[in-house]
N, C-alpha and C positions, 0 to 999 in steps of 0.2 A: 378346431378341436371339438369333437362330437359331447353332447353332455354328460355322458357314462364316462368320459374322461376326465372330464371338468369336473364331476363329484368325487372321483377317485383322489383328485388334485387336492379337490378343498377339504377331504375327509384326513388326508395325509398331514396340510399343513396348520390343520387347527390341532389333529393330535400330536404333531411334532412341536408343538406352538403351548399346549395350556393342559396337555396328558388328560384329556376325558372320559368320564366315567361312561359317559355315553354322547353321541352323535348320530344326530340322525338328520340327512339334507335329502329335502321332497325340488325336483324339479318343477319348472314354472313357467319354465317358459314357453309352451305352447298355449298358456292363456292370455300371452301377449303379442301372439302374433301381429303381426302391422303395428304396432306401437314403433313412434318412433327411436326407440332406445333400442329395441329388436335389432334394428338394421345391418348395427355396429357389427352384429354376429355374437353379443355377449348373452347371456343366459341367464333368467333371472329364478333366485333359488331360495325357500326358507332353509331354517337351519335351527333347531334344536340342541343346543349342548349342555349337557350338564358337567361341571365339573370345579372342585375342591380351588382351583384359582380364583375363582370368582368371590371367594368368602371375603365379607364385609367392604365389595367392592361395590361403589353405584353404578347404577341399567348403564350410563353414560360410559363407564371407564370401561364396563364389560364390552360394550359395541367395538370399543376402541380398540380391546385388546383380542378380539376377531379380526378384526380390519385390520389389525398389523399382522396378525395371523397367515391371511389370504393374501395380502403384501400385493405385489404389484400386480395379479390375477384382477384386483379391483377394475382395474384401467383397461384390461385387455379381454378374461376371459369371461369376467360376469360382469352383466350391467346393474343388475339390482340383487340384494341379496336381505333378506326378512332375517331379523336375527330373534332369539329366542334363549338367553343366557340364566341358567341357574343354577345355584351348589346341590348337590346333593341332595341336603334339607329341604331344599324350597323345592325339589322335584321330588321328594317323597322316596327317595333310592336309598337311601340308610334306612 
């Protein structure tokens, strides 16, 4: 899967996943080239989301509840993925 599709994928299933006010995924993986995690063919990606689920959630549960987001994508179509979680308020968007 080429990476314009891979962020089309994870753009879909984190907004289908937690309705965000905003999302924004920076591709990455061409600074990992030769990394052995590369090889797999996974792509490694930050991820910015702001959104209204995350209220009075911890960093921890927010990770968690991207990673079920991205669902089984974890294992196959990204190898590493930066996350970046916060509501509204804490992103200054209100």
């Amino acid at each position: 899967m080429a990476n314009e599709a891979r962020i089309a994928m994870i753009r879909e299933r984190i907004t289908r996943a937690l309705n965000p006010v905003l999302v924004e995924i920076e591709d990455e993986s061409h600074k990992h080239a030769g990394h052995p995690g590369a090889r797999s063919g996974g792509g490694h990606f930050n991820v910015h989301i702001v959104a209204d689920a995350f209220a009075g959630i911890s960093l921890i549960k927010r990770h968690r509840m991207v990673y079920d987001a991205v669902g089984d994508a974890m294992h196959t179509e990204i190898h590493a993925l930066s996350i970046r979680a916060e509501t509204p308020d804490e992103a200054g968007t209100h």
